[in-house]
Wavefront OBJ file of the C-alpha trace (Angstrom):
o trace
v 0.000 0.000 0.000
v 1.091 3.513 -1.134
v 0.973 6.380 1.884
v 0.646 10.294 1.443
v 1.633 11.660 4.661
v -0.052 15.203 5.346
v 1.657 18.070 6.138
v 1.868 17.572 9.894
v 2.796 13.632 9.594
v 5.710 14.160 7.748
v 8.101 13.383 10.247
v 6.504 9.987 10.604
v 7.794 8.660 7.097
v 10.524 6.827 8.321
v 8.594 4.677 10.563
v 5.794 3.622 7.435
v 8.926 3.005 5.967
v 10.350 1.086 8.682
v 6.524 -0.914 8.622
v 6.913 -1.994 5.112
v 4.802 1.109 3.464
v 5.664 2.800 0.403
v 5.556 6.670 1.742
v 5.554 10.219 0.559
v 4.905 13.242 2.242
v 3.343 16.317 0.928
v 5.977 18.480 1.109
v 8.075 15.887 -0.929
v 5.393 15.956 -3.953
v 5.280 19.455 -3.771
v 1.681 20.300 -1.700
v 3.000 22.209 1.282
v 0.641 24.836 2.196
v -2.136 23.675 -0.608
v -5.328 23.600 -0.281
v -6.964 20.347 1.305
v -8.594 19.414 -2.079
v -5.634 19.798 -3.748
v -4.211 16.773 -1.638
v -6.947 14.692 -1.444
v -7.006 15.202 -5.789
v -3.578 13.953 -5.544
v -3.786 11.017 -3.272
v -7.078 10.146 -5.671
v -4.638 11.232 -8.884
v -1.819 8.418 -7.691
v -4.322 5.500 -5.871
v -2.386 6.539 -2.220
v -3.694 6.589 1.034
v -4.301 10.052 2.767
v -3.213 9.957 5.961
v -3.837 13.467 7.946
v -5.087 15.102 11.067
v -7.362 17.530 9.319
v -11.027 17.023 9.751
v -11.995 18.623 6.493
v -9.386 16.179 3.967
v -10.828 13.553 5.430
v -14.214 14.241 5.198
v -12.983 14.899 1.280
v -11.730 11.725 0.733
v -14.660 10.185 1.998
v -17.078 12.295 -0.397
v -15.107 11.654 -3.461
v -14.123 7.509 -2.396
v -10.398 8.242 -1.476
v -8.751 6.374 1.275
v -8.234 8.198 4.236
v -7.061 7.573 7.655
v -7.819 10.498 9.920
v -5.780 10.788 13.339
v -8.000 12.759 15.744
v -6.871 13.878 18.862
v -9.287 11.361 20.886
v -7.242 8.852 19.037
v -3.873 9.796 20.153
v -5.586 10.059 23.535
v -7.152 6.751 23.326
v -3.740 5.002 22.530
v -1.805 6.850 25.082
v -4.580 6.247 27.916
v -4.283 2.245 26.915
v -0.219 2.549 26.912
v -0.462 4.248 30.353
v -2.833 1.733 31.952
v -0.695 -0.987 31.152
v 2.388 -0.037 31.999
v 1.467 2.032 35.457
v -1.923 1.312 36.398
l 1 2 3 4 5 6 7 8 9 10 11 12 13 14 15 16 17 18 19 20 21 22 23 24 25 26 27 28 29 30 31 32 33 34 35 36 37 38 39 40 41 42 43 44 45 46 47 48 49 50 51 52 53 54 55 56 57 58 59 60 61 62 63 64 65 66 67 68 69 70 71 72 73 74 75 76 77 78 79 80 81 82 83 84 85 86 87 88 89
């Protein structure tokens, strides 16, 4: 599977790597600072998978039948709460 790392991800590429993924990141393909259809067109464009933290690209993909993982907040939350009970509580 093919990964386009949003903006704010980018720093994660590496690890996707590291996981087997075939990754680029927005700024690498030339969409810093675009607007969020402009991604989500090029994620549909090249048959990737839009991975972001922004409500609005998600809800994009969705309308137009893009793949899209969005990372919310409560998610991050949700996996740090389960790491913490684990390990400490």
């Amino acid at each position: 599977m093919k990964i386009l790392l949003d903006e704010m991800f980018a720093g994660l590429k590496e690890y996707f790597e590291a996981l087997g993924y075939s990754v680029v990141t927005a700024q690498e393909v030339g969409l810093k600072s675009v607007k969020d259809r402009e991604i989500v067109e090029y994620a549909k464009l090249h048959d990737l998978l839009l991975i972001t933290q922004d409500a609005k690209p998600a809800e994009l993909a969705e309308l137009t039948g893009v793949k899209c993982v969005l990372v919310s907040k409560a998610m991050i939350a949700q996996v740090a709460d389960t790491k913490i009970r684990e390990l400490y509580l």
